[in-house]
C-alpha positions as a Markdown table, in Angstrom:
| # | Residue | x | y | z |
|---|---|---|---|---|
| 1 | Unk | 0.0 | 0.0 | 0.0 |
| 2 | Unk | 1.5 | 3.1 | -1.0 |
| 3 | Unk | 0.7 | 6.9 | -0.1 |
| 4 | Unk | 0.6 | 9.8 | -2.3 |
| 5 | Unk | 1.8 | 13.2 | -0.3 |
| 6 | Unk | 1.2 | 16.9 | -1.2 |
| 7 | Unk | 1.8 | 20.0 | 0.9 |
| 8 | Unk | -1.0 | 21.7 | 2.9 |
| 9 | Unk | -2.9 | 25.1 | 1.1 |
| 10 | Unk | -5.1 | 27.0 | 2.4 |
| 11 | Unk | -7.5 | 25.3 | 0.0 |
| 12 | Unk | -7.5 | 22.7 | 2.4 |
| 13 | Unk | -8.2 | 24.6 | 5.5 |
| 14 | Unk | -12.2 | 24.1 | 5.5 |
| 15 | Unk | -11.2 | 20.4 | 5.6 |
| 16 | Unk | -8.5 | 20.5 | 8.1 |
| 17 | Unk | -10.9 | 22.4 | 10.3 |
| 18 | Unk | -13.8 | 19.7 | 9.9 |
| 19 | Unk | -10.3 | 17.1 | 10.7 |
| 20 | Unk | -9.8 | 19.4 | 13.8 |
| 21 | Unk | -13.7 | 19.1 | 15.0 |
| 22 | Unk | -13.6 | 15.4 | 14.9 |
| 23 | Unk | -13.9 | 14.1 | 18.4 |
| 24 | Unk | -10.8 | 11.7 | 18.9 |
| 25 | Unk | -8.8 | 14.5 | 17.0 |
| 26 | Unk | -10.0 | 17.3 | 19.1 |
| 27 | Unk | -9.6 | 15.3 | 22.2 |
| 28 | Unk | -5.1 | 14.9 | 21.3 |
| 29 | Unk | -5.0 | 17.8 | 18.7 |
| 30 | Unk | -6.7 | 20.5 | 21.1 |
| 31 | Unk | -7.0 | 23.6 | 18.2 |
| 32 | Unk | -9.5 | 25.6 | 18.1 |
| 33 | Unk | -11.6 | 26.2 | 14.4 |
| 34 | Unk | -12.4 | 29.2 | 13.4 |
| 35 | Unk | -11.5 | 30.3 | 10.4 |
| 36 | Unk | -8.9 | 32.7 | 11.9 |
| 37 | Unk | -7.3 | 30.5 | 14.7 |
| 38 | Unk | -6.7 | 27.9 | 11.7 |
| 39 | Unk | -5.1 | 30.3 | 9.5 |
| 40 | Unk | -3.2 | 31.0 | 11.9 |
| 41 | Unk | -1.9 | 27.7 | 12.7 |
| 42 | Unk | -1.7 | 26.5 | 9.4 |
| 43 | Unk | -1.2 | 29.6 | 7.0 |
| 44 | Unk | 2.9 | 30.5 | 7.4 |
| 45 | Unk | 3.2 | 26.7 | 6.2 |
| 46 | Unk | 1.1 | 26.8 | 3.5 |
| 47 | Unk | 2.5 | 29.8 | 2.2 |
| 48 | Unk | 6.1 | 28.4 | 2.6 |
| 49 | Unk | 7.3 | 31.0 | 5.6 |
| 50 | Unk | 7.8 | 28.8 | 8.1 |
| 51 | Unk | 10.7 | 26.3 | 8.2 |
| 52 | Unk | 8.4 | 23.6 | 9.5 |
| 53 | Unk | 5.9 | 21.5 | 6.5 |
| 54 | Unk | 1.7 | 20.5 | 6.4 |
| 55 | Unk | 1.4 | 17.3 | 4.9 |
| 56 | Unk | -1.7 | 15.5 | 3.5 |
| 57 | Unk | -1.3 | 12.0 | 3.3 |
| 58 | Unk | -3.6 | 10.8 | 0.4 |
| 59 | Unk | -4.8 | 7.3 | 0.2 |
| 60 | Unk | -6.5 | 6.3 | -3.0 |
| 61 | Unk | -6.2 | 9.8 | -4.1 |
| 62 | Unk | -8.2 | 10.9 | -1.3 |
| 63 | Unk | -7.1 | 13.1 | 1.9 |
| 64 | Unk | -7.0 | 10.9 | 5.0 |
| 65 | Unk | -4.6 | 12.6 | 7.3 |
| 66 | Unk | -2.4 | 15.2 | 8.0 |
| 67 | Unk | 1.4 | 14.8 | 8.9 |
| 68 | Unk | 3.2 | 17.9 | 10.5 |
| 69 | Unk | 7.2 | 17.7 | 10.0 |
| 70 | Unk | 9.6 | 19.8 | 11.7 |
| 71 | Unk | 13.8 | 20.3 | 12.3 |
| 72 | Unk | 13.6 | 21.0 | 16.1 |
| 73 | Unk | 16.5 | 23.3 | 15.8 |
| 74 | Unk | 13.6 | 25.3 | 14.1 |
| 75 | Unk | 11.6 | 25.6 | 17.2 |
| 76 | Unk | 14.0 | 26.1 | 20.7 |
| 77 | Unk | 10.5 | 26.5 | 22.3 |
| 78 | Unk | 9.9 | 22.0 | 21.4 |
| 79 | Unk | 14.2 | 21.1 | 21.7 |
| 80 | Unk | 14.7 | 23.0 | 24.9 |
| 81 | Unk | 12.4 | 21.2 | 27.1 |
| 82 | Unk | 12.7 | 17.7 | 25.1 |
| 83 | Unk | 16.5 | 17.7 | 25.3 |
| 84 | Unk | 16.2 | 17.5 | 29.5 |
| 85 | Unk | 14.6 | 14.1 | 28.6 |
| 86 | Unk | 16.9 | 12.3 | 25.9 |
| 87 | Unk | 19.5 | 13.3 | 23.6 |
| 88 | Unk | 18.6 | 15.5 | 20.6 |
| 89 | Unk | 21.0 | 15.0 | 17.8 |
| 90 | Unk | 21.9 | 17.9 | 15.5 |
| 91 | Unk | 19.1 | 17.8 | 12.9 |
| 92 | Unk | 16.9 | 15.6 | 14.6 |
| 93 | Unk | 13.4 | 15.5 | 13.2 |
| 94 | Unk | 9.7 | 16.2 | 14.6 |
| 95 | Unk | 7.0 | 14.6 | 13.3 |
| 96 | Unk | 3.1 | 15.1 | 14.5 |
| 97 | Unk | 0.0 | 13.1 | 13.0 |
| 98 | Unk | -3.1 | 12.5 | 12.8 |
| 99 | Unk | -5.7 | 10.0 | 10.8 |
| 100 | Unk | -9.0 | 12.3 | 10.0 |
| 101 | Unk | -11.7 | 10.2 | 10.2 |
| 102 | Unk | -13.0 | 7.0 | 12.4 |
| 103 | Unk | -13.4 | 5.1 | 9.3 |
| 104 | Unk | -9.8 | 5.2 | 8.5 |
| 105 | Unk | -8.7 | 4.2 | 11.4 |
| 106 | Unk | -8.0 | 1.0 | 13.4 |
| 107 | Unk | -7.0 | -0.5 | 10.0 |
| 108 | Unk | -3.2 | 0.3 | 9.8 |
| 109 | Unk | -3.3 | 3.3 | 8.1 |
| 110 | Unk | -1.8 | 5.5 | 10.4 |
| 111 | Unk | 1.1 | 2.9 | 10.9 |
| 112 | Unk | 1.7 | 2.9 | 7.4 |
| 113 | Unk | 1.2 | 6.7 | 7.4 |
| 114 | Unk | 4.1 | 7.1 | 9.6 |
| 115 | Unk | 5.9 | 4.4 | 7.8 |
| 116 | Unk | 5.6 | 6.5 | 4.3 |
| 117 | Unk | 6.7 | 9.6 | 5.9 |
| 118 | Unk | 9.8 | 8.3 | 7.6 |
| 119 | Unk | 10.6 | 6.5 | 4.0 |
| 120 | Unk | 10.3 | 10.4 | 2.5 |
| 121 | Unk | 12.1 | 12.3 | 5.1 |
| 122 | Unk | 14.9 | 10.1 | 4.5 |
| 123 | Unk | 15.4 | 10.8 | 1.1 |
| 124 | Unk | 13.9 | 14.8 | 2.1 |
| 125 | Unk | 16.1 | 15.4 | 4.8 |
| 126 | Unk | 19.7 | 13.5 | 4.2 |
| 127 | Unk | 21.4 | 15.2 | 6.9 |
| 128 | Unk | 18.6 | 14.1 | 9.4 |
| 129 | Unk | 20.2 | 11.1 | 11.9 |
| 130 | Unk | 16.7 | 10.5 | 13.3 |
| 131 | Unk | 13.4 | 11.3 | 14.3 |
| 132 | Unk | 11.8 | 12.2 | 17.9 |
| 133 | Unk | 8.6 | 12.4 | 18.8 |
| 134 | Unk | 6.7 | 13.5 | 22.6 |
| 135 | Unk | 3.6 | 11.6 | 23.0 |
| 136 | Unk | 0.8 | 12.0 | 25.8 |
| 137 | Unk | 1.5 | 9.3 | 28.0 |
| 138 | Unk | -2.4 | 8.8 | 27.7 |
| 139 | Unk | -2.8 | 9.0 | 24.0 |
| 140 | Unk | -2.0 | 4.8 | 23.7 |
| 141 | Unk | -3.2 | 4.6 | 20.3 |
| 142 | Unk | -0.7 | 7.3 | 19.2 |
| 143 | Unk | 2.2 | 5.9 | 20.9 |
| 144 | Unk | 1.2 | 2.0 | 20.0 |
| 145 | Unk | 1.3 | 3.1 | 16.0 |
| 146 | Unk | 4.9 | 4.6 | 17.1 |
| 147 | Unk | 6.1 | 1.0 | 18.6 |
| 148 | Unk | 4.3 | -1.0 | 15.6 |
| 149 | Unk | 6.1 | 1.4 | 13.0 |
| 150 | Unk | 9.1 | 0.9 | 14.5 |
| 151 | Unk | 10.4 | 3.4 | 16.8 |
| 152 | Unk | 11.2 | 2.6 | 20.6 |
| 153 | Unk | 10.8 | 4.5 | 23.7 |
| 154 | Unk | 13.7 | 6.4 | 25.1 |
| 155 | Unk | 12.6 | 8.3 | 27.7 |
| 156 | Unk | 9.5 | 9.4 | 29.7 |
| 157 | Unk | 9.4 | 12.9 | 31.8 |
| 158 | Unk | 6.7 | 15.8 | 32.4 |
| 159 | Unk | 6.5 | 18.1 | 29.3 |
| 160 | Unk | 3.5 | 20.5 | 28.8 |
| 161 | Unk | 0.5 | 19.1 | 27.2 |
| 162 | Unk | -0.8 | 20.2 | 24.2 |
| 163 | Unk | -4.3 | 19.9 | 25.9 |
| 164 | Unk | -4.5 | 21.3 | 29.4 |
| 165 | Unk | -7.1 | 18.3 | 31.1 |
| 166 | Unk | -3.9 | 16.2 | 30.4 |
| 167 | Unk | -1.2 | 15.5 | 32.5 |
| 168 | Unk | 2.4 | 16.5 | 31.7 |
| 169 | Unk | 3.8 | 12.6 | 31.7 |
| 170 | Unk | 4.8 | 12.1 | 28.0 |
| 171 | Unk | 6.3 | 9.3 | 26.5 |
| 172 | Unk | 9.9 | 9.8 | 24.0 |
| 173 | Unk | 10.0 | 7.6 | 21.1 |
| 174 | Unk | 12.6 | 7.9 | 18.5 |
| 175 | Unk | 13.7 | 6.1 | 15.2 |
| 176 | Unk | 17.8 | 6.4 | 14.0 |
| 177 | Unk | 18.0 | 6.9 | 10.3 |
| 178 | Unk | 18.2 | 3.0 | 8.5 |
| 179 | Unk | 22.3 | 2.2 | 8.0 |
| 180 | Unk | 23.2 | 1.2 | 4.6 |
| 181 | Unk | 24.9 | -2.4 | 4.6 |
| 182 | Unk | 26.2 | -3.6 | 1.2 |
């Protein structure tokens, strides 16, 4: 199963705010909807002004999720408090997710979502030794398509939630860049 990708426009940004109202995705996503507050969030990327990328994962030619990638040199505000948990490389990567709809998901899509991504920002980001990613201790499903895509935990510690009823106790999980052996 392969994925088609294409970067975010604002286009899109009636349908990312329809993703956004969702119930699972509001509960671990926590953005608000207007019109305003999401081009706000989403605009500088789809116009190219931001360092960090939107992502729409297309299955079968049809948008099914949204993949946000990110340098965390980029953002101090993400390494600073991330690097008292684990190491951060030089170049490490960010990646955040979701799957839109309840009838995409608990299929493998997301797995193989992450999966795809990883495969791009290989070739994308050359320089890149690996990819980190916080998750909400509580947000299993998130983490469980981490571990089944291949990354392992390496660390746990209190960051600040992106949604303010949870608590700060996130889980680390990171994935090295695949070695070459001839």
């Amino acid at each position: 199963m392969t994925f088609a990708w294409r970067r975010l426009t604002e286009a899109d940004f009636p349908m990312i705010r329809g993703w956004l109202e969702e119930p699972l995705v509001k509960r671990w996503w926590n953005h608000e909807t207007t019109p305003e507050a999401v081009q706000n969030d989403f605009g500088a990327s789809a116009r190219g002004e931001e360092p960090g990328q939107d992502w729409l994962a297309l299955f079968e030619g049809e948008p099914f999720g949204l993949v946000q990638r990110s340098v965390y040199a980029d953002y101090a505000e993400y390494l600073e408090p991330l690097s008292r948990l684990t190491e951060m490389p030089a170049g490490a990567i960010s990646l955040d997710y979701l799957v839109a709809s309840p009838e995409h998901r608990g299929k493998g899509l997301g797995v193989l979502m992450i999966q795809s991504m990883l495969a791009k920002t290989w070739i994308d980001a050359p320089a890149a030794p690996c990819v980190v990613i916080p998750i909400a201790a509580g947000n299993q499903r998130s983490w469980r398509a981490l571990e089944k895509a291949g990354f392992r935990r390496v660390a746990e510690g209190d960051l600040e939630p992106d949604n303010p009823i949870d608590p700060p106790l996130h889980f680390v999980y990171r994935i090295d860049r695949p070695r070459l052996s001839f």
